[in-house]
N, C-alpha and C positions, 0 to 999 in steps of 0.2 A: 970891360963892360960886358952886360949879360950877353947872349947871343937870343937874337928874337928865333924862334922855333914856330908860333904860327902869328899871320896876321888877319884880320879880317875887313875890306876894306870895301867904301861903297863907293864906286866907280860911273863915272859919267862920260860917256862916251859914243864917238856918230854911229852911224849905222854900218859904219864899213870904217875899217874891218870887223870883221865876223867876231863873236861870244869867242866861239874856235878857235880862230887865230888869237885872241888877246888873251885865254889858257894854255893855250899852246906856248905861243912868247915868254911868259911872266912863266911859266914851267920850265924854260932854261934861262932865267934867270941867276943873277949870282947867288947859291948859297937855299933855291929854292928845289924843295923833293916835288914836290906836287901842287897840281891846284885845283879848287874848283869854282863854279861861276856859277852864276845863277841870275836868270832874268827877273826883275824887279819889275820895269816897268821899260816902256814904249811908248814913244808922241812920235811925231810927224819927223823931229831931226836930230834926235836922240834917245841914250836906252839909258836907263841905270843898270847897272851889276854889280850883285854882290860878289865879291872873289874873295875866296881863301884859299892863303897860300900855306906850307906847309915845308919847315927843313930844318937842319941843324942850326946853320947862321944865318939866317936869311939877311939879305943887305938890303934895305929899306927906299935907302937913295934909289937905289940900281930900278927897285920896283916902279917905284913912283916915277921914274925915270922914262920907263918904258914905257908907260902908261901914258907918258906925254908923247912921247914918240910916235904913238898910234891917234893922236889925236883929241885923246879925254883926258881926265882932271880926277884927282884922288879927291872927295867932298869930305871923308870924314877915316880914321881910322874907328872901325867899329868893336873894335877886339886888337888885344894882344896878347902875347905869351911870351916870357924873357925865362931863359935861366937852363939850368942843366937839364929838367924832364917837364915835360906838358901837364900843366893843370890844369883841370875841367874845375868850369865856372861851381861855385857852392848854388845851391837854395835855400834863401831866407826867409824871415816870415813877412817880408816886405813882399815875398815874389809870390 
């Protein structure tokens, strides 16, 4: 099977733990180089975040895993990338 190399995922999760700490975590992760987050949105007892992760093999499970672990819910994979090198998204005339 291909190896995922990035993912991009919209994430639902309490207030605690921290943005921080759940890049932090999911950055040692199995098979993950890096990540980033990014606040979406804030209510009263939850945040959305976007995170993208970044590696050779990234393990999937293991992500989604951790994520539960902390508390929140994976809503949607919003992106992915499989295979030997990173492709950046084309522009169509639909975009």
């Amino acid at each position: 099977m291909a190896p995922i190399r990035r993912i991009v995922l919209d994430v639902l999760k309490p207030h605690e733990p921290s943005m921080l700490e759940l890049a932090e975590r999911l950055a040692d992760t199995d098979g993950v180089d890096g990540t980033n987050a990014t606040m979406v949105e804030i209510d009263e007892e939850v945040e959305n975040v976007k995170v993208t992760a970044t590696g050779d093999d990234i393990d999937y499970d293991a992500v989604k895993r951790e994520v539960g672990d902390m508390g929140g819910s994976v809503h949607s994979i919003d992106e992915i990338v499989c295979g030997e090198k990173l492709v950046e998204e084309s522009k169509t005339p639909q975009d």
